[in-house]
Structure formats: structure tokens, C-alpha cells
FIKOLZA-1660 file (N, C-alpha, C; in steps of 0.1 Angstrom, whole numbers, plus 5000, padded with zeros to 4 digits):
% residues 168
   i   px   py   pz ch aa at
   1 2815 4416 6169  A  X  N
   1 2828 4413 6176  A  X CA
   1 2833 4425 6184  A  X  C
   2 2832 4432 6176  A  X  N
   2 2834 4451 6185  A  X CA
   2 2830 4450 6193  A  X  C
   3 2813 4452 6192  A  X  N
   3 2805 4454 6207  A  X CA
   3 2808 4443 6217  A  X  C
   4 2813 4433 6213  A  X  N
   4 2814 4424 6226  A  X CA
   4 2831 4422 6234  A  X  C
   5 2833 4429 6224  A  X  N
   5 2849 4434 6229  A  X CA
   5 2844 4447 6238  A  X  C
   6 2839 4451 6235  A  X  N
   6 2835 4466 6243  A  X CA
   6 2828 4463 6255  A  X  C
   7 2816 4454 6258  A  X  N
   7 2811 4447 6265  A  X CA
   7 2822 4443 6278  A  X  C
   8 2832 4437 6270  A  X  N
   8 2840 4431 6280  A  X CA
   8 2852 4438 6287  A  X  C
   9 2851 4448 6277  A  X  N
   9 2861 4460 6286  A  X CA
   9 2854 4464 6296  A  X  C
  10 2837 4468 6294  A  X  N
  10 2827 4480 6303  A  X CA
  10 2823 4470 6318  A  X  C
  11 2825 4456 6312  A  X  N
  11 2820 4446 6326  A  X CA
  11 2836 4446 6336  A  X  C
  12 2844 4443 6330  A  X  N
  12 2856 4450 6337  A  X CA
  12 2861 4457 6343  A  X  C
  13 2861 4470 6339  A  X  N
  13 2862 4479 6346  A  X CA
  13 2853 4484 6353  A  X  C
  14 2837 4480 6349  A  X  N
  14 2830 4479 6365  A  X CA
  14 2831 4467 6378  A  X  C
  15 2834 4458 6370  A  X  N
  15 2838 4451 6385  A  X CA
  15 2850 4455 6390  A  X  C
  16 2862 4462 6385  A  X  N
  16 2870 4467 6392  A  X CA
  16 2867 4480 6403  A  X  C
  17 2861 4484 6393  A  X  N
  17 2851 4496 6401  A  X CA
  17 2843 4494 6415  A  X  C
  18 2840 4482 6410  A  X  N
  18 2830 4478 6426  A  X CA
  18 2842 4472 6440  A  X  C
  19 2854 4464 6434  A  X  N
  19 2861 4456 6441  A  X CA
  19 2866 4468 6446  A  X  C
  20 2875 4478 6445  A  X  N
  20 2880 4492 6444  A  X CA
  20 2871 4502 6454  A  X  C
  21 2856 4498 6455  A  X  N
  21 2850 4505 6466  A  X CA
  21 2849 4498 6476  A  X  C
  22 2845 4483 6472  A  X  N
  22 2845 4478 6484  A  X CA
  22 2855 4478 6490  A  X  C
  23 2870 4473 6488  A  X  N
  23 2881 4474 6496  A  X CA
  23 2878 4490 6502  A  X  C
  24 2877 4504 6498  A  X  N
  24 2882 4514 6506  A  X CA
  24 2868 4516 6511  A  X  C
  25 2857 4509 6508  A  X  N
  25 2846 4512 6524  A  X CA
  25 2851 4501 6533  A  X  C
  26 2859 4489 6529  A  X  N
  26 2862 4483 6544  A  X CA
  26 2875 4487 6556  A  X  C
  27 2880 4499 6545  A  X  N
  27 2891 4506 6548  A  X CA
  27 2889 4510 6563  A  X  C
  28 2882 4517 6565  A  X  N
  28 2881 4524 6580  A  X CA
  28 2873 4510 6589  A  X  C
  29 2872 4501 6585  A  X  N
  29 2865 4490 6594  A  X CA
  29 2875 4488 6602  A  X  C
  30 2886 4481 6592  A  X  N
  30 2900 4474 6595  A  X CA
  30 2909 4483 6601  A  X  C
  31 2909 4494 6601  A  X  N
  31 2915 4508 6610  A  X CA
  31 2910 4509 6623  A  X  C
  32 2898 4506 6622  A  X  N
  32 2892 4509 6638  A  X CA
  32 2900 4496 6646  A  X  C
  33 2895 4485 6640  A  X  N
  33 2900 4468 6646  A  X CA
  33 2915 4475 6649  A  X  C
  34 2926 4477 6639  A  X  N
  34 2939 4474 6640  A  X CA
  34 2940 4486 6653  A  X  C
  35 2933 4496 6654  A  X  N
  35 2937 4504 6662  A  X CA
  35 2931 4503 6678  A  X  C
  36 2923 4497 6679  A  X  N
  36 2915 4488 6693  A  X CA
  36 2924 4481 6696  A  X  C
  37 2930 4471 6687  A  X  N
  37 2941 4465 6696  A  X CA
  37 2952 4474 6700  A  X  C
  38 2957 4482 6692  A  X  N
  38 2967 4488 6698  A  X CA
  38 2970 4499 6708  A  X  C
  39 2956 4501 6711  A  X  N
  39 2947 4512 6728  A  X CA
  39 2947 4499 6734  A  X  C
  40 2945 4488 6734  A  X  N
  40 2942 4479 6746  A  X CA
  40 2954 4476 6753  A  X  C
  41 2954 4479 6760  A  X  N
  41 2966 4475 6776  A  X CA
  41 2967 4466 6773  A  X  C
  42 2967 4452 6773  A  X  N
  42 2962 4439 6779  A  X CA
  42 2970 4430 6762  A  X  C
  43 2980 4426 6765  A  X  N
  43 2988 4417 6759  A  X CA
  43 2979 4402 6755  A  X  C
  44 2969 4401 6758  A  X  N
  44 2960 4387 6753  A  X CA
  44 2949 4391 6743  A  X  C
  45 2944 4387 6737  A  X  N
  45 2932 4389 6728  A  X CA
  45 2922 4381 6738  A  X  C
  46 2912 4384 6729  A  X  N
  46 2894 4379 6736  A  X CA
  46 2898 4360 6735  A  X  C
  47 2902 4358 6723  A  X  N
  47 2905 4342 6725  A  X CA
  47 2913 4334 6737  A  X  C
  48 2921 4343 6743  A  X  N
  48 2931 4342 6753  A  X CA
  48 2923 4345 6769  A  X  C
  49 2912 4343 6769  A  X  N
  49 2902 4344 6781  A  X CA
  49 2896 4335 6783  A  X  C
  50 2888 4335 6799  A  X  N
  50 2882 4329 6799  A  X CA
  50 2871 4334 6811  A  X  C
  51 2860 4330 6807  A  X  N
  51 2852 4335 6821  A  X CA
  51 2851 4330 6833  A  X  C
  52 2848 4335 6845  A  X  N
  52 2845 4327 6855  A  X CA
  52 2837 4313 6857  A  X  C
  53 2823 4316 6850  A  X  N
  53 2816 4304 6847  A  X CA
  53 2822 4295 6840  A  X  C
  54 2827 4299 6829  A  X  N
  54 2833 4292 6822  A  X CA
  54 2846 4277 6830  A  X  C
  55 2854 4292 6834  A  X  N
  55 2863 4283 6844  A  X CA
  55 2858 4273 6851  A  X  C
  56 2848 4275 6858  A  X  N
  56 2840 4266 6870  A  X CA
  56 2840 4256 6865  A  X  C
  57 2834 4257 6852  A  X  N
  57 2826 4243 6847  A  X CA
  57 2841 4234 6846  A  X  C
  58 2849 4240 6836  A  X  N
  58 2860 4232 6833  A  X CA
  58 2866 4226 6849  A  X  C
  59 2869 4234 6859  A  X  N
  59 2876 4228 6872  A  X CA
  59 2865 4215 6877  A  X  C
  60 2850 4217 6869  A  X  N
  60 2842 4206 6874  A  X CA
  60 2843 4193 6872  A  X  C
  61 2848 4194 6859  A  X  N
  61 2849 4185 6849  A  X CA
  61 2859 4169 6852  A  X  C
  62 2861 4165 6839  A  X  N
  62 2872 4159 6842  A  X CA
  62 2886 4159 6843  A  X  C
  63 2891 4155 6853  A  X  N
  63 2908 4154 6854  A  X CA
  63 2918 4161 6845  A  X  C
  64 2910 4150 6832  A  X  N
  64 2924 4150 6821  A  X CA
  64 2920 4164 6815  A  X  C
  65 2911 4172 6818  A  X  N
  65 2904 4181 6807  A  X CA
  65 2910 4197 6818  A  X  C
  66 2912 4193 6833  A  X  N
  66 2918 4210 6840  A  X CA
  66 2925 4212 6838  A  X  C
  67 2926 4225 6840  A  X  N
  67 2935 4238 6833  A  X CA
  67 2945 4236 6847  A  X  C
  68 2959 4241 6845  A  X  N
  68 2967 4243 6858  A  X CA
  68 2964 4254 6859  A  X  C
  69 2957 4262 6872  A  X  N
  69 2955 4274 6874  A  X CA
  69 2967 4280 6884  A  X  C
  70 2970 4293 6878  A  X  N
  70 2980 4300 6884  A  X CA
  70 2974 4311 6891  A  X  C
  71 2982 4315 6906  A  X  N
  71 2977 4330 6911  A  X CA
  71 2989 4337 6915  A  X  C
  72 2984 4352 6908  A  X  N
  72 3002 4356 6908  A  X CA
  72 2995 4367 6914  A  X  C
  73 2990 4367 6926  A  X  N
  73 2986 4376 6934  A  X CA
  73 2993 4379 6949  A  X  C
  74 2990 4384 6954  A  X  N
  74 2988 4389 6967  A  X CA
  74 2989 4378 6979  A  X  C
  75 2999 4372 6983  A  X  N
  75 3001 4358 6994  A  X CA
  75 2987 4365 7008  A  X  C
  76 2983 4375 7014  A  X  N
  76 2970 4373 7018  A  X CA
  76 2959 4372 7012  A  X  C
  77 2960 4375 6998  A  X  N
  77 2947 4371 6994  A  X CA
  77 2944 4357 6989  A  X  C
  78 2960 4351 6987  A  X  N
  78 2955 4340 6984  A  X CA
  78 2949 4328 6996  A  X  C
  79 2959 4331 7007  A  X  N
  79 2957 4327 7020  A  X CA
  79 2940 4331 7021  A  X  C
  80 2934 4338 7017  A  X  N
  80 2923 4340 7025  A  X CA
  80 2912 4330 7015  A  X  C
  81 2917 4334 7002  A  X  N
  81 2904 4325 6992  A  X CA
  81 2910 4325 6984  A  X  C
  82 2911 4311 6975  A  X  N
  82 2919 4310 6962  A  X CA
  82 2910 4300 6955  A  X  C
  83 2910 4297 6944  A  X  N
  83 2904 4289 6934  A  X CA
  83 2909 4276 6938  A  X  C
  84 2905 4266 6943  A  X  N
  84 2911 4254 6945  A  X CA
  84 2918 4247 6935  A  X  C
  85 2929 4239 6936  A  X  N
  85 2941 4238 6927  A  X CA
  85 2949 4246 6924  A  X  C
  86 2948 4261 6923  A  X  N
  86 2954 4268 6922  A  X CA
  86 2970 4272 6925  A  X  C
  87 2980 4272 6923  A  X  N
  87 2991 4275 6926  A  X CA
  87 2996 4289 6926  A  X  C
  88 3008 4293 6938  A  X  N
  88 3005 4307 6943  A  X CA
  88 3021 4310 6937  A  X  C
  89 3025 4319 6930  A  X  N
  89 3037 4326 6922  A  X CA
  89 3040 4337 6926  A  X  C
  90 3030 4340 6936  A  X  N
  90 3033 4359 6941  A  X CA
  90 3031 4366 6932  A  X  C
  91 3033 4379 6939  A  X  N
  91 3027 4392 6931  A  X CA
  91 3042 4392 6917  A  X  C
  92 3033 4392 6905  A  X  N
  92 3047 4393 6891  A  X CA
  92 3045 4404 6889  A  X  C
  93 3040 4419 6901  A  X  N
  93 3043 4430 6896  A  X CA
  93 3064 4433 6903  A  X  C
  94 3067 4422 6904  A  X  N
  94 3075 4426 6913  A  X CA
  94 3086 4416 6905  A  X  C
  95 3099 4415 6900  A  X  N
  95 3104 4409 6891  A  X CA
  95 3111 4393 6901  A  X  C
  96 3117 4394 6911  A  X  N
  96 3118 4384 6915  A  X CA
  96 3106 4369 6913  A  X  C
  97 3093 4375 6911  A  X  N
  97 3083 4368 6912  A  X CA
  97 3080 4360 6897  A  X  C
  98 3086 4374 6892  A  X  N
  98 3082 4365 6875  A  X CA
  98 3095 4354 6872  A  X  C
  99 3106 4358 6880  A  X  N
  99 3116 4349 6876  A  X CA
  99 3114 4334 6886  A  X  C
 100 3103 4334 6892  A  X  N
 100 3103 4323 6900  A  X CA
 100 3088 4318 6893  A  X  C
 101 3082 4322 6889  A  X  N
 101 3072 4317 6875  A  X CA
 101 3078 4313 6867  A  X  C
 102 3088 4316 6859  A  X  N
 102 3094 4310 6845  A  X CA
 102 3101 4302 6852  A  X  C
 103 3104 4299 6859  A  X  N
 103 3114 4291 6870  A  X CA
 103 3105 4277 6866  A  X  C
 104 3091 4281 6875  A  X  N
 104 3087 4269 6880  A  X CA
 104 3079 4261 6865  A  X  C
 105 3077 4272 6854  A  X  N
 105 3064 4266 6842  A  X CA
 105 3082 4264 6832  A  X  C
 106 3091 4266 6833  A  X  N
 106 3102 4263 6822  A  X CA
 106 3101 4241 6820  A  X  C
 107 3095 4238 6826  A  X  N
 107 3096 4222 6827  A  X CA
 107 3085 4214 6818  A  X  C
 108 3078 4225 6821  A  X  N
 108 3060 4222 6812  A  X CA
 108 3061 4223 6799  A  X  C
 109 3054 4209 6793  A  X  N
 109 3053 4213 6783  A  X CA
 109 3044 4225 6775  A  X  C
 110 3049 4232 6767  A  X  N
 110 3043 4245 6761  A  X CA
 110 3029 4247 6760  A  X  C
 111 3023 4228 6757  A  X  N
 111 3007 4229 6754  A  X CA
 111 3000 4231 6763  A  X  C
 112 3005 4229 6778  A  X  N
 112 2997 4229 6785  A  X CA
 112 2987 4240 6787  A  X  C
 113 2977 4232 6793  A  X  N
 113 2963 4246 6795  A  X CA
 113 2965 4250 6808  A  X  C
 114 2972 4265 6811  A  X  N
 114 2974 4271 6817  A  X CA
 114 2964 4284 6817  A  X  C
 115 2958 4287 6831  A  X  N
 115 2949 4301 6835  A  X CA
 115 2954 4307 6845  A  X  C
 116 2954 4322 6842  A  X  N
 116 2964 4329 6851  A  X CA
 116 2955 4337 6858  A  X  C
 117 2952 4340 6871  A  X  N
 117 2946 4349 6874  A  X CA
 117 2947 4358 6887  A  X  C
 118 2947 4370 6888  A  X  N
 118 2954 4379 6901  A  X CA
 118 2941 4379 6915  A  X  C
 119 2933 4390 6904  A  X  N
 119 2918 4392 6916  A  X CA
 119 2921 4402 6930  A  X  C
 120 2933 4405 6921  A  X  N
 120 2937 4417 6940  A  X CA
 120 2928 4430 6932  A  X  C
 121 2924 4440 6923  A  X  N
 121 2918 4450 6923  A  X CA
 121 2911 4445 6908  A  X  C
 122 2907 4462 6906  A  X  N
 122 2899 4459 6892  A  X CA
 122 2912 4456 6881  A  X  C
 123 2905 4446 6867  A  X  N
 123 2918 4445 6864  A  X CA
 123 2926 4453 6854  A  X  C
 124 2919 4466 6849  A  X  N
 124 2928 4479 6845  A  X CA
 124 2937 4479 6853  A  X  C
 125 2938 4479 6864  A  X  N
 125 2944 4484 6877  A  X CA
 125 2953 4474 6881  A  X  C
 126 2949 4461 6875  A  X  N
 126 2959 4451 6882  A  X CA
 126 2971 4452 6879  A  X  C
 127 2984 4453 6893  A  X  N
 127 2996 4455 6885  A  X CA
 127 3002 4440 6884  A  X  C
 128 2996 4428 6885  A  X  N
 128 3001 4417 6883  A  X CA
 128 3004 4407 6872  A  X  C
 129 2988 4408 6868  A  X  N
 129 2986 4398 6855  A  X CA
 129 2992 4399 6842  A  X  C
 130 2993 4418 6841  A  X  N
 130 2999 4412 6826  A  X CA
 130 3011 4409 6828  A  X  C
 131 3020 4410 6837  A  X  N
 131 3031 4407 6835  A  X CA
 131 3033 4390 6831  A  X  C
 132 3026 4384 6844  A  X  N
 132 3024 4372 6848  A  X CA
 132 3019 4360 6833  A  X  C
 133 3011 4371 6825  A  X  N
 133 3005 4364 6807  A  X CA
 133 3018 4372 6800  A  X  C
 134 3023 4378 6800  A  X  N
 134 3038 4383 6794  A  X CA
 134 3045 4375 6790  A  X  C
 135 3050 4369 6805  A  X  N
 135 3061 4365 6806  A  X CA
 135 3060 4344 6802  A  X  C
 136 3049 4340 6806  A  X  N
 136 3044 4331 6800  A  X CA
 136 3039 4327 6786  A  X  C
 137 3039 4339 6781  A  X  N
 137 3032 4340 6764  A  X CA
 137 3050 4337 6760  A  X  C
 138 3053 4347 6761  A  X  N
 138 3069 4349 6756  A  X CA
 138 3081 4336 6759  A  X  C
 139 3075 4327 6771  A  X  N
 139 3080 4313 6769  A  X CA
 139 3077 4305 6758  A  X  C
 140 3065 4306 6756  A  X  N
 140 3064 4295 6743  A  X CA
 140 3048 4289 6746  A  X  C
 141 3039 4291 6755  A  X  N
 141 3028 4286 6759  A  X CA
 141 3016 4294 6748  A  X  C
 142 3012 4279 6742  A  X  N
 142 3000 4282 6733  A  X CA
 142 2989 4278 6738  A  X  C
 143 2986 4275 6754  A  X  N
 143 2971 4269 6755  A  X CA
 143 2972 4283 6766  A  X  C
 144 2972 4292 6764  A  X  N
 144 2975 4305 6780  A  X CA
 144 2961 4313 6779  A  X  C
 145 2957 4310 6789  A  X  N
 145 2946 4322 6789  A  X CA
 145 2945 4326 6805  A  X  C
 146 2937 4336 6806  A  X  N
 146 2937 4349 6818  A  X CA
 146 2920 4344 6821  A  X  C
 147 2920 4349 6836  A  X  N
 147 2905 4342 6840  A  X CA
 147 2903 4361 6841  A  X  C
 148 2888 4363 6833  A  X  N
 148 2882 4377 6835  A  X CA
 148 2876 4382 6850  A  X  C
 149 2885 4388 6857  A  X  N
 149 2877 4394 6872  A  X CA
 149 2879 4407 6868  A  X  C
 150 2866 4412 6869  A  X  N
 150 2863 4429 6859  A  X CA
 150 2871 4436 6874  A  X  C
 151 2862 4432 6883  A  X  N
 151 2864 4440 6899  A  X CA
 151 2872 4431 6905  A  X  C
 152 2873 4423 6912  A  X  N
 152 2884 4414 6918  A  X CA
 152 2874 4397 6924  A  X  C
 153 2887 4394 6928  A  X  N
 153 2883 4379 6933  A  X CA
 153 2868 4372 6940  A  X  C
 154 2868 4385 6949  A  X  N
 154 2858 4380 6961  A  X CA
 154 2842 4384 6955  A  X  C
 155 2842 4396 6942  A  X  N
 155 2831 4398 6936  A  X CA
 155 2830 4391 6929  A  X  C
 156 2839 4388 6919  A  X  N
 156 2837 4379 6904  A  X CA
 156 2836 4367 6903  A  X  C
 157 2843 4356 6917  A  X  N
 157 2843 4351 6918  A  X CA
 157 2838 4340 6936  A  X  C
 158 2841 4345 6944  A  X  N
 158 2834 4341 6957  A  X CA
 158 2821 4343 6963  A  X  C
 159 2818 4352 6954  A  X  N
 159 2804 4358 6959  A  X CA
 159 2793 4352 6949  A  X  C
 160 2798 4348 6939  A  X  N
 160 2791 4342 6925  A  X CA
 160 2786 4325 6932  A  X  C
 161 2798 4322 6943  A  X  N
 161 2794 4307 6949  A  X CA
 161 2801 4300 6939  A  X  C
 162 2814 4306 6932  A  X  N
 162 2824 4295 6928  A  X CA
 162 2830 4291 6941  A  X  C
 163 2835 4277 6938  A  X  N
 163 2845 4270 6949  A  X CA
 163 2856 4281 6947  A  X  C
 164 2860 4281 6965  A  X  N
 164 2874 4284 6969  A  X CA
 164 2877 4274 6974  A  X  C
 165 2892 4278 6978  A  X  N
 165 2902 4271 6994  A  X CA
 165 2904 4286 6996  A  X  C
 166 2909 4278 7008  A  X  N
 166 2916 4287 7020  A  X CA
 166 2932 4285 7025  A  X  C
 167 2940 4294 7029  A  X  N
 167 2950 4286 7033  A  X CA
 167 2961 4290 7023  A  X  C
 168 2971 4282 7026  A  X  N
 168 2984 4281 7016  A  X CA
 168 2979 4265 7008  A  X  C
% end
């Protein structure tokens, strides 16, 4: 009865022993993660994206299944080539613009599948978008994602032979 009392103390405190390493070797895993997010500029996670191809397919699709696409860019660049369907909000590096975005998405319902996307430079550099996923996150929209242009519109996307328009 001893030894198996003893037994069951020594199997215990080695599995604590084991649980005890494993938590502080995953210690520095979960440090790196928590700390990547909080170096990354960019107010969206990877779920909160979407790719160009990606996008394509969906604008191909059916009806009930497109995203409202938003461009909170540059009124000549959208004039020159814009993602068809797309709707133009102006530059939201500029505050008048975001107030006429929350203006115009305050009616929508929250679920909607909305994609935001600028395409005026690379998008480190963009001073548009995040404001434009900011200020739409912070309304209440749970289907919001950002279209990825690494370098801008006319590489990531026009040159690829996605559909544009033109125009207003």
C-alpha cells in the first residue's frame, strides 16, 4: 500500500513536471505571436483579408454571394480604373471623408460583406485604408475585410487582367 502511495505521488509530480515545461517552452512561442501583433501597423488580422484572386472569383460569382466593395482612394485613380461595383468614399486619410463613410455604411446592416480597398501606393505607405477598416471595424461590421495590393492598384490588380471600370 506504501509503495503504491509512493508510486502515485512520483507519477504526479512528474506529470506536473512535464505540464510545467511544456507550458514555459510554449512560453516564448506565445510571446513572439502576442508581440507580431502588436509591431503590425495594420488594425485587421490575416482573417480580415482578402486576396485579389480571391476577390475576382467572388465579384464572379453570384449576386447574392458579392461583397460591397469600397474605394477610399484617390478620385483620379478611381476615375481612371476601379474594380467594377465598387463605390468611391474618397481619400479617409482626410477626416471629412471618413465622416462621409460612416455617413453612408451607418444604414447597413452590420453583417454585411464589405471590402475596402485604396491601391494609391504600397500599402505600408497607404495613408488611406487603415483609417477607412478603423473606422468601419469600430461601427460594428463583422463581415469587413481589406483587399491585399502589396504595391498598388494597377500592379496587383489591372495588370493581373482583373476586371476594371473606368470613370465615376
Amino acid at each position: 500500500m506504501r509503495s503504491a502511495n509512493r508510486l502515485t505521488k512520483i507519477l504526479l509530480a512528474t506529470s506536473v513536471g512535464v505540464l510545467v515545461s511544456l507550458a514555459l517552452a510554449a512560453l516564448p512561442v506565445h510571446r513572439a505571436r502576442v508581440q507580431a501583433q502588436a509591431d503590425s501597423p495594420d488594425p485587421w488580422s490575416s482573417s480580415q483579408t482578402v486576396q485579389p484572386a480571391d476577390l475576382a472569383l467572388e465579384l464572379a460569382g453570384a449576386a447574392s454571394a458579392k461583397p460591397t466593395v469600397i474605394c477610399v482612394g484617390f478620385r483620379p485613380l478611381y476615375q481612371g480604373a476601379h474594380i467594377p461595383g465598387a463605390t468611391f468614399h474618397g481619400s479617409t486619410s482626410k477626416p471629412e471623408a471618413v465622416v462621409e463613410l460612416k455617413t453612408w455604411a451607418q444604414p447597413l446592416p452590420r453583417s454585411t460583406n464589405l471590402v475596402v480597398y485604396c491601391g494609391c501606393c504600397p500599402m505600408p505607405k497607404c495613408p488611406n485604408i487603415r483609417p477607412a477598416f478603423t473606422a468601419l471595424r469600430d461601427m460594428g461590421f463583422t463581415h469587413l475585410r481589406v483587399l491585399i495590393l502589396p504595391n498598388d492598384l494597377n500592379t496587383d490588380w489591372t495588370e493581373k487582367g482583373y476586371p476594371v471600370s473606368k470613370g465615376n
